[in-house]
VEXPAPA-210171 format. One record per residue: x, y, z of N, C-alpha, C, O in turn; residue in three letters. Coordinates in steps of 0.2 Angstrom, whole numbers, plus 5000, padded with zeros to 4 digits. Layout:
<atoms>
XYZXYZXYZXYZALA;...
</atoms>
This chain:
<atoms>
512151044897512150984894512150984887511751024883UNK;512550944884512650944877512150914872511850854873UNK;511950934867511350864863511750834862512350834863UNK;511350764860511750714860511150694851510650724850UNK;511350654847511150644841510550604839510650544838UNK;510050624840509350604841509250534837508950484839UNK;509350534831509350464826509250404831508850364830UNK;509850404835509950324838509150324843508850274842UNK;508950374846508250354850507650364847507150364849UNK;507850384841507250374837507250284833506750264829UNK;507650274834507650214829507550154838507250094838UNK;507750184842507450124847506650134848506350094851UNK;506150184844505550204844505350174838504750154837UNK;505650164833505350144826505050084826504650064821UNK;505050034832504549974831503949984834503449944833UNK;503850044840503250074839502850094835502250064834UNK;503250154830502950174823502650124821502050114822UNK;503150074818502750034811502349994816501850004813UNK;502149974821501749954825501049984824500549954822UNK;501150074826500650094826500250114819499750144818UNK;500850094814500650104804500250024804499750024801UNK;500449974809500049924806499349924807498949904803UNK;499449954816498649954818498349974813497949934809UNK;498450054811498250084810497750074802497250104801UNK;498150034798497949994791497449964793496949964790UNK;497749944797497449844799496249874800495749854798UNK;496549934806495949954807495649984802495049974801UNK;495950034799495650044792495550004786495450034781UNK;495649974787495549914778494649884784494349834781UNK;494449904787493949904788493249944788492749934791UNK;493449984785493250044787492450044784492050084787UNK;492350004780491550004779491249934783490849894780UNK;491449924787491149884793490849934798491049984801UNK;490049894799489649964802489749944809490149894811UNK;489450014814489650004822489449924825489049894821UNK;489649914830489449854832488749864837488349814839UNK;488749924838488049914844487649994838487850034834UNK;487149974841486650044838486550104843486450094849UNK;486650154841486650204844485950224846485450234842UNK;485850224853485350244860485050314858485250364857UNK;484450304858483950364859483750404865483150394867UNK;484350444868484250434875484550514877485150524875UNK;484050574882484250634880484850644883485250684881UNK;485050624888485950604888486250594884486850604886UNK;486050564876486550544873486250594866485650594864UNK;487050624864486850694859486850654855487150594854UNK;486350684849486050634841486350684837486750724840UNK;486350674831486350724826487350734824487750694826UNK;487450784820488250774818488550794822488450834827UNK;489350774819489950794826490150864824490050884818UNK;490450884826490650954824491650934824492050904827UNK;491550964819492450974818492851034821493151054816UNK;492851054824493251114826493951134827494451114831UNK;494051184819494951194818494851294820495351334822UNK;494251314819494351374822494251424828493851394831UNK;494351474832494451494835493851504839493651504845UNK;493451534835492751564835492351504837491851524841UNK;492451444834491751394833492251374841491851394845UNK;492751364843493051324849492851374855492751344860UNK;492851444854492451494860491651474860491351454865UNK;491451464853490751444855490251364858489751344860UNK;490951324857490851274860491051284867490551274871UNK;491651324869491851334876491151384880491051394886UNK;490751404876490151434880489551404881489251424886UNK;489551354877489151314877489051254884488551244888UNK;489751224882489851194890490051214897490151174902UNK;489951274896490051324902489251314904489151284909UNK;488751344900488251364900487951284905487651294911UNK;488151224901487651154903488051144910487651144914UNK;488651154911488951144917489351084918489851074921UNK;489051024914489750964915489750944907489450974903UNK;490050904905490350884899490950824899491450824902UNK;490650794895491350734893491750734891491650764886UNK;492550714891493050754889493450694890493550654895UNK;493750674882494350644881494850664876494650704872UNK;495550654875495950664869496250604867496350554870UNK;496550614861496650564858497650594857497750654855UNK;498150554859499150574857499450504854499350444854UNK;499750544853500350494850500950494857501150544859UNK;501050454859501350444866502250414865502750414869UNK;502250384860502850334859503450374854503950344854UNK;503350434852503950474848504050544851504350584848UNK;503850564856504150624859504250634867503850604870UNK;504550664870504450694877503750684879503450644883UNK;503450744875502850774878502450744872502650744866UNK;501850704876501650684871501350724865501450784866UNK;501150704858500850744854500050764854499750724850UNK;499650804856498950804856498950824849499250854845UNK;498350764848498050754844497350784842497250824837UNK;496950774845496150774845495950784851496250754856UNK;495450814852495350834859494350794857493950804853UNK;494350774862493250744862492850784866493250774871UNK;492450804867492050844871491050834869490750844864UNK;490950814874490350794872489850834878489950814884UNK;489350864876488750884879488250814879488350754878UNK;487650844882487050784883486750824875486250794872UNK;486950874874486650894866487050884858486750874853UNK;487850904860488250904855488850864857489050834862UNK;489150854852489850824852490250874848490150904842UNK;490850884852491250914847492050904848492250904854UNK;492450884841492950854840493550924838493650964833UNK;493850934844494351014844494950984841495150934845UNK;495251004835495951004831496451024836496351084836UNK;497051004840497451044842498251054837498751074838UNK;497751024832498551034825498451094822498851124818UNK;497851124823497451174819497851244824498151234829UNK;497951314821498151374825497551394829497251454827UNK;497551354834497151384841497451394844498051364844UNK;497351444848497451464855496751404861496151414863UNK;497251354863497051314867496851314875496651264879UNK;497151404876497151414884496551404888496451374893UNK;496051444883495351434885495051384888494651394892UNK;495151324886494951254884495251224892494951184896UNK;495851244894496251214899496051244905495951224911UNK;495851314901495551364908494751324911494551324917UNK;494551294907493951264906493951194911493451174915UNK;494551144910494751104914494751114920494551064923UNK;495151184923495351174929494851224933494951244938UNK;494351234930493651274932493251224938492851194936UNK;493451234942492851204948492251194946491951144947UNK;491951254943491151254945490751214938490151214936UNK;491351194934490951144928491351064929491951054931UNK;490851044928491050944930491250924924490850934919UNK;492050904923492250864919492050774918492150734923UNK;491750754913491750684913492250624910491950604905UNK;492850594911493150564910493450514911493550504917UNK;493750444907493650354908494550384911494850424907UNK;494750364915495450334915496050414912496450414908UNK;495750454915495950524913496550564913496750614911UNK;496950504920497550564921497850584915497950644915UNK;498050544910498350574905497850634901498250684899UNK;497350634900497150684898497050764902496850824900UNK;497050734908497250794913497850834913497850894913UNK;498350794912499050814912499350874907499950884907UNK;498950894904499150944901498751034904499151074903UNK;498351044906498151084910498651094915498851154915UNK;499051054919499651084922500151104919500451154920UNK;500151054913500951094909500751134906501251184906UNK;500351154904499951214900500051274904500551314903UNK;499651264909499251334911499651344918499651404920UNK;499851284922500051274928499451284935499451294940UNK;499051264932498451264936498151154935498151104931UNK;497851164943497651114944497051074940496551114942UNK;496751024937496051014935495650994941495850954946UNK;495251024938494451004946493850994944493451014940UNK;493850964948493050924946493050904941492850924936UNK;493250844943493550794939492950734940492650744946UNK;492650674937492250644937492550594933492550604927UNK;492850524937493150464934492850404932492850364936UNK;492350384926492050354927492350284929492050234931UNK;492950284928493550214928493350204934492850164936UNK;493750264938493550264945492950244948492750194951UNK;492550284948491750294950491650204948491150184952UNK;491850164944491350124942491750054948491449994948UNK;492350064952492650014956492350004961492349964965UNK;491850084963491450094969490650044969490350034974UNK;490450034963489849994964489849934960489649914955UNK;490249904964490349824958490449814955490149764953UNK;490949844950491249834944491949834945492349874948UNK;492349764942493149784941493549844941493249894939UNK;494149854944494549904943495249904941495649874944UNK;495349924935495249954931494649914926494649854925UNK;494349954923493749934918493849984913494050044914UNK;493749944906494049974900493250014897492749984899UNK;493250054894492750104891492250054889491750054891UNK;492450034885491949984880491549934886490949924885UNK;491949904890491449864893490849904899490349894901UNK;491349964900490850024905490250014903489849994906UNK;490250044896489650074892489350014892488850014895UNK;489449974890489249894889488649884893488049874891UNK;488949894900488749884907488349934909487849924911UNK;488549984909487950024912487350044908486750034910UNK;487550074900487150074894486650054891486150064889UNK;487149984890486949934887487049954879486649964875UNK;487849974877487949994870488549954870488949934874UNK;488649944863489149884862489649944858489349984854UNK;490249954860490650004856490849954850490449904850UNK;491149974846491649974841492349974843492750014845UNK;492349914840493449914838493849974842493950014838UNK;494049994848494450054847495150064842495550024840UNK;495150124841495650144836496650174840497050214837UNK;496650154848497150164851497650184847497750244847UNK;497950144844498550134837498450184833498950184830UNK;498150224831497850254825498350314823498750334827UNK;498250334818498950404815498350464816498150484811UNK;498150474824497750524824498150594822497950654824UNK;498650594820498950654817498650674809498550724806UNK;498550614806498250634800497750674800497350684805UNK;497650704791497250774790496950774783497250804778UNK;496450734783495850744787495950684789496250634787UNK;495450684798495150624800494950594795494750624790UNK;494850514794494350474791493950464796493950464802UNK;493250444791492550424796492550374799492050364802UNK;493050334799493050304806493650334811493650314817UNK;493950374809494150394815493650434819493450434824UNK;493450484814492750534819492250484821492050504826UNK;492050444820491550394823491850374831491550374837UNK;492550354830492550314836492750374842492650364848UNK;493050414839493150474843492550494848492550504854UNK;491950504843491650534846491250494848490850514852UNK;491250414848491150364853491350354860491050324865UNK;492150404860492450384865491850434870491550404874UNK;491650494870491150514873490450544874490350594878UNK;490150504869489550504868488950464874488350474873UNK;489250434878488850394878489050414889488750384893UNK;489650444890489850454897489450484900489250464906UNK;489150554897488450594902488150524906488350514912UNK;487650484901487350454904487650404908487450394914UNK;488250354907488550334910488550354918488450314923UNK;488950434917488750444924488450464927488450454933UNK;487850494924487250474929487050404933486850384939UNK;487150364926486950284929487350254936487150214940UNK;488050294935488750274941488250294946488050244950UNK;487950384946487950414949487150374955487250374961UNK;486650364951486250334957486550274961486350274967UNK;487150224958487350164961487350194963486850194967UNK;487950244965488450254970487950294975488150294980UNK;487450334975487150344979486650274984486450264990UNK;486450244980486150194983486650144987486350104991UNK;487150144986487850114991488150164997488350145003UNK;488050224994488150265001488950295000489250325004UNK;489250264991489750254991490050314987490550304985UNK;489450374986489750424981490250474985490750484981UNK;490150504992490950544995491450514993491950544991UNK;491450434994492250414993492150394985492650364984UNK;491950394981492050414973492350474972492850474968UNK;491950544975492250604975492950614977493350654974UNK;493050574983493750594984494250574981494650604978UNK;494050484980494550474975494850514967495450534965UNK;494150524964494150554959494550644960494850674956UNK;494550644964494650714968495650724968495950774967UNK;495750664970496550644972496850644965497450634965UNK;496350644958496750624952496750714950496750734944UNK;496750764954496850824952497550864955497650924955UNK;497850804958498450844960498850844956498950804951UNK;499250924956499550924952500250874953500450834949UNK;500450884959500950844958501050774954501650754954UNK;500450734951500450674950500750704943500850654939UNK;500750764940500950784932501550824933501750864929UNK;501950814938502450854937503150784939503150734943UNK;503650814935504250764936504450794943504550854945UNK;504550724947504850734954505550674955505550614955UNK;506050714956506550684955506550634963506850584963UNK;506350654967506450634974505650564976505550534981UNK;505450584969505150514970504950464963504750414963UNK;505150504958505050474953505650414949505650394943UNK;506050394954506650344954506150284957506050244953UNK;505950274962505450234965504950204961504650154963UNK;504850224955504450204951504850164943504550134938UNK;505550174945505750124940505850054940506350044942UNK;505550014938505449944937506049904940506549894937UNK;505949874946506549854949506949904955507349874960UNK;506949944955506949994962506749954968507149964973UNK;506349924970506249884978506749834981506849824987UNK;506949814974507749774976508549784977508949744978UNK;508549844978508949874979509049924985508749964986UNK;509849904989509749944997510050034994510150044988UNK;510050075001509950125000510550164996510350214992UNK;511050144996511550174991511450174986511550224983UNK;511350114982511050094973510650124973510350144968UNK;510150144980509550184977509650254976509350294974UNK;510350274980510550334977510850384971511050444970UNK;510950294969511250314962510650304957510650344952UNK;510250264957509750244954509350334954509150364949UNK;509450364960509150424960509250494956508850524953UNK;509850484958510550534952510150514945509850554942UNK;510350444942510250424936509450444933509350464927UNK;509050424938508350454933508350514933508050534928UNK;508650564937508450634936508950654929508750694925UNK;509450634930509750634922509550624916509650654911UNK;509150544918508750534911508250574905508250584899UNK;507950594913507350644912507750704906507650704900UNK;508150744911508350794908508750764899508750784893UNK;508950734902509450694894508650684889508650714884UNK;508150664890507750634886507450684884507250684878UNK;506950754889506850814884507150824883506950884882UNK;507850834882508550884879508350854871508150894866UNK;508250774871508150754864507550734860507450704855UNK;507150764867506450764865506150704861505950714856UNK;506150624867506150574867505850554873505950594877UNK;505250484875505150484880505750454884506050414882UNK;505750464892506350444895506550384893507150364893UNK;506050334892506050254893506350244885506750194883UNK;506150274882506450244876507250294873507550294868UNK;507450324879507850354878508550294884509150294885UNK;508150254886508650214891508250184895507750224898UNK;508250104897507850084898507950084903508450114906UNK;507350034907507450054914507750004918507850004924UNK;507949944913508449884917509049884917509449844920UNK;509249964911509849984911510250024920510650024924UNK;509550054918509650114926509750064932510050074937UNK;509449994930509649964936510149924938510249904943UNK;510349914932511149884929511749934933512249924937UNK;511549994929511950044932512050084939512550114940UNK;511450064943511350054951511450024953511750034959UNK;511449954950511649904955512449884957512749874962UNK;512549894950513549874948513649934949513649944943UNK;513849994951514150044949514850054944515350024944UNK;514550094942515350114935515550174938515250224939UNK;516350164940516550234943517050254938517550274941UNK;516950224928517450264926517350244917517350184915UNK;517250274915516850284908517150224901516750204897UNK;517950204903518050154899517650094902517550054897UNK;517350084908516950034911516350034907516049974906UNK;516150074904515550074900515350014895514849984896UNK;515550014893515549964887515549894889515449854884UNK;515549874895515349814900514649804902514449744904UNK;514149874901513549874903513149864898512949914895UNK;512849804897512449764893511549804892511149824896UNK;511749804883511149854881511349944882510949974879UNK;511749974884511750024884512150054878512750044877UNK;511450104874511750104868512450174868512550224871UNK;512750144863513550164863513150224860513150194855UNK;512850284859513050334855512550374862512450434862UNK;512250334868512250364875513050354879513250384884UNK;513150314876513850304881514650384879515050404883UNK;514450394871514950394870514650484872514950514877UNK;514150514870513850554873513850594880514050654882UNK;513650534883513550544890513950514893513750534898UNK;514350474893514650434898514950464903515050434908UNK;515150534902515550574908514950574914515050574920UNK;514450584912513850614917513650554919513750564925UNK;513550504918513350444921513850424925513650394929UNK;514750434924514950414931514950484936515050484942UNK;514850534933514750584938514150564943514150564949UNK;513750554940513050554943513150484949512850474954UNK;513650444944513750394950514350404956514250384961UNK;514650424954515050444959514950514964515250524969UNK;514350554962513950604968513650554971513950554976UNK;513150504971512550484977513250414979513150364983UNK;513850414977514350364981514750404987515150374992UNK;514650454986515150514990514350544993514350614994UNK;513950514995513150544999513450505006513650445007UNK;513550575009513350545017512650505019512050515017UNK;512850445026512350395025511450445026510850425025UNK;511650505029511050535032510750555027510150575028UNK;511050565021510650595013510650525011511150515010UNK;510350465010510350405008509550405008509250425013UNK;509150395002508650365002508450305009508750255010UNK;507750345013507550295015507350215014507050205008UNK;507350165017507350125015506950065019507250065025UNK;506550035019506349965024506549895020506449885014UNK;506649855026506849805023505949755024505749715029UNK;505649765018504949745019504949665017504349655015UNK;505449615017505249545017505149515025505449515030UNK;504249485024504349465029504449385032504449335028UNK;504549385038504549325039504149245037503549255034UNK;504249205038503749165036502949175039502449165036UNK;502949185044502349195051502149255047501549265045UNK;502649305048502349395044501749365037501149375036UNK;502249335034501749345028501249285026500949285021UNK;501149225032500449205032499949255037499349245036UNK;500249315041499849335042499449405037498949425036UNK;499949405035499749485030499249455021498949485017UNK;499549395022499049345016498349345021497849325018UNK;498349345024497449325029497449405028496949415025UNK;497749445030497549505031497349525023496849555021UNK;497549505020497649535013496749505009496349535006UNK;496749445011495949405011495349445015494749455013UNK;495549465021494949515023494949575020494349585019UNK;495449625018495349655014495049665008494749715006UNK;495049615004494649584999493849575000493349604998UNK;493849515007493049505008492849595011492249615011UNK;493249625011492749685016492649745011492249785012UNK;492949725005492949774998492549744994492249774990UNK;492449684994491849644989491249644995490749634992UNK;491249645000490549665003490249705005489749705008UNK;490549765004490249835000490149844993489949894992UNK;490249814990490149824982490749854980490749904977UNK;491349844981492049894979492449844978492549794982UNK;492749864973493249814970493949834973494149884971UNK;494449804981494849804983495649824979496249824981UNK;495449854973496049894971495849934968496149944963UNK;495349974969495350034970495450074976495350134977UNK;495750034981495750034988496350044989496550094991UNK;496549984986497449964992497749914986497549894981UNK;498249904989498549814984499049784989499349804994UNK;498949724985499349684991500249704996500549685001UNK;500449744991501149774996500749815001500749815007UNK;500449844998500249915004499949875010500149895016UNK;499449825010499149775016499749775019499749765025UNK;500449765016500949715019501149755022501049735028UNK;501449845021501549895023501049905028501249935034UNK;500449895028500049905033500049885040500249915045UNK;499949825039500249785044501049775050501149775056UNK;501449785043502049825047502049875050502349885055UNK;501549925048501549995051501249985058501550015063UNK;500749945059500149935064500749885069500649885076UNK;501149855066501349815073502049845073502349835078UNK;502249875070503149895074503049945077502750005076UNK;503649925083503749995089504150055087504350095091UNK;504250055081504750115081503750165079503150145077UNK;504250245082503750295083503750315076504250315073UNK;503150325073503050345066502550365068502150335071UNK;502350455066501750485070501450485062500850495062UNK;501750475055501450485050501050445050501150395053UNK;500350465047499550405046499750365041500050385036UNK;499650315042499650255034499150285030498750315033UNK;499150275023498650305019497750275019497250305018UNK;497950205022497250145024496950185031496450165032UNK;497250235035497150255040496950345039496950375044UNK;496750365031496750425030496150415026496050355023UNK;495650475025494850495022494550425021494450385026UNK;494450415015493750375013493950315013493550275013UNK;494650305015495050205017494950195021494750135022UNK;495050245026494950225033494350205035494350155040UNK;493850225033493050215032492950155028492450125030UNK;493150155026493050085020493450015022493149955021UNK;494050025025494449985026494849955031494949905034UNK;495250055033495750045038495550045044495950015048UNK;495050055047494650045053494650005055495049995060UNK;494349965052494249885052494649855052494749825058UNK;495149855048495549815048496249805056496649765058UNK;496049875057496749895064496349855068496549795070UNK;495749865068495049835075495449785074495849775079UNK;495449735069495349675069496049615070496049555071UNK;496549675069497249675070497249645077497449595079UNK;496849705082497249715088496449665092496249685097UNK;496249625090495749605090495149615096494849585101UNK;494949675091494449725096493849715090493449755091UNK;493949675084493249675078493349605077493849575078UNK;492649575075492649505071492249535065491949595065UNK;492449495059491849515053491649445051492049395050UNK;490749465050490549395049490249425041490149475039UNK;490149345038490049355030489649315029489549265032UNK;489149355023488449305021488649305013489149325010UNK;488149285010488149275005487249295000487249274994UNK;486849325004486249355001486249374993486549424992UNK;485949344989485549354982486249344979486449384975UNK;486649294981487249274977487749344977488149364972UNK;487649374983488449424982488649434988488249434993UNK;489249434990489649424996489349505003489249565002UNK;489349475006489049545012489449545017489549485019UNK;489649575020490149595025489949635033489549685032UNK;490049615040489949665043490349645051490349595055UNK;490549685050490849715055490749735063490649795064UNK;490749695066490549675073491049695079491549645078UNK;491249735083491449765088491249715094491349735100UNK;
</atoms>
């Protein structure tokens, strides 16, 4: 495959940039505005200065360190919007004694650190982590473990899901963060002190965080199914490009029958390659309402191009042979290579019953203390239900009928299908209570 001339997808990225030049002013022209909450005296939460770490030696002595305590907090800060692979920035790491902030613009050798990730026998602490996990597999090709979400962990004892850091801490600590610095040119050298402040905001305060998860969830009974989930975000697969499923996740993909979705198939796995070729992320290399323009209409011949609205001409003039190629391999797919397909609209009957079904799953996750999308969401209930009443043989388990869902959810909910459960609802000290009667 040929380069193709990177300027044109860099300039579809340039309203990111100045985007992220305005946050990033915007936040610093504030720079001597003090924190918003006071920082806790509390031996979970490390006092004293952050450490900067650009050398090899002091980053071994940190890595010995959190080996030694056994868990640790762990976030990083990328630039996500100008390359393939994101840019690592800054890495945060925080003990119950230290903080320390790892350089990876600095010449480290960073393997240590990844080795460290995928270490079972030390608990990583982390808000909303898969991205910061995702590098441990491209790195090193090993999976991360023992993993501790407090995103996650916090959907299991009555708190929303997803839940933003700043309100976590909020909530469980009682510390009011400061402004996040998301937008920020964490590529710059030197950090400013408000960027080390906030960095090491972002994991100062999780130790105790998760202890505090930690008794709910034990006082709910609800800590195994936090570990699993939490457990599920260490697959590697969730950090590797899959071409055979990663078509399914482009925005609009459900509306489309099996042959567009076989072109749809061809074309992402093209993208992918075309966009590290020019080391771009794929979406800003081609959008994704392109790919389904290009799916839905097929073009089976390159003068055609120029008819498909928004595709930029210097991917056309580039690539255009490969995109009718790519279309014309999954149009020449016999039907038995054809992407799976259901036709999931249901009837009018079907989906007042799967909207009732969809409300008992809510009441039966809010009367455990569990926020119902940490669980499931409303397609998959629909899916559910389809699965539970149709007679074609499907010996695969539904996922609501697998570990800690089943337990929480899927049980119940088949019982209640085939009406073999009732569940009666109270309302005790103003919060919804659930139980399940056979």
């Amino acid at each position: 495959m040929g380069s193709t001339d990177p300027s044109n997808h860099r300039r579809n990225i340039s309203f990111r940039s100045a985007h992220r030049a305005k946050s990033h002013e915007s936040a610093h022209a504030e720079e001597a505005t003090p924190s918003v909450g006071k920082q806790i005296d509390h031996p979970l939460v490390p006092q004293g200065l952050v450490s900067l770490i650009d050398d090899q030696d002091e980053l071994s002595t940190v890595i010995a360190h959190l080996r030694e305590v056994g868990r640790f907090a762990y976030d990083s800060e990328f630039i996500g919007e100008l390359t393939y692979v994101p840019k690592l920035c800054l890495i945060q790491v925080a003990s119950a004694e230290q903080i320390g902030l790892i350089d990876p613009l600095a010449p480290l050798d960073l393997k240590p650190f990844w080795e460290l990730i995928a270490d079972p026998a030390i608990e990583k602490i982390v808000h909303a982590g898969q991205q910061d996990l995702e590098p441990v597999v491209r790195e090193i090709g090993k999976a991360p473990a023992n993993v501790f979400d407090t995103q996650i962990a916090a959907g299991f004892i009555g708190l929303p899901y997803p839940l933003s850091l700043s309100k976590l801490i909020n909530e469980t600590v009682s510390v009011k963060l400061g402004k996040g610095l998301t937008f920020s040119h964490w590529d710059q050298r030197p950090l400013s002190s408000m960027q080390v402040r906030y960095a090491a905001d972002d994991v100062r305060y999780l130790v105790l965080a998760r202890e505090k998860i930690r008794q709910r969830l034990e006082e709910l009974g609800h800590a195994q199914w936090a570990a699993e989930e939490c457990a599920a975000q260490c697959d590697p697969k969730l950090y590797r490009f899959d071409p055979e499923q990663q078509y399914l996740r482009v925005r609009g993909a459900g509306g489309l029958p099996p042959r567009n979705l076989a072109i749809l198939r061809e074309l992402t796995a093209w993208r992918d390659s075309a966009a590290r070729l020019s080391d771009v992320p794929p979406r800003a290399f081609l959008k994704d309402e392109i790919l389904i323009d290009l799916s839905r209409n097929p073009v089976k011949s390159v003068d055609k191009l120029d008819r498909v609205r928004g595709l930029p001409r210097p991917v056309e003039a580039e690539y255009g042979g490969q995109i009718v190629e790519m279309t014309a391999r999954a149009l020449a797919l016999p039907e038995a290579q054809l992407p799976a397909t259901r036709d999931n609209e249901p009837t009018p009957r079907e989906k007042f019953r799967t909207d009732s079904l969809w409300a008992v799953a809510q009441c039966l996750s809010s009367g455990q203390s569990m926020d119902v999308a940490v669980a499931t969401n409303r397609q998959e209930i629909n899916d559910f239900y389809q699965h539970l009443t149709s007679s074609s043989d499907d010996s695969a388990p539904h996922r609501l009928l697998t570990g800690w869902r089943r337990e929480a959810l899927g049980e119940t909910l088949s019982r209640l299908i085939r009406d073999q459960a009732r569940i009666d609802l109270s309302w005790p000290d103003g919060s919804l209570r659930t139980q399940s009667v056979t």
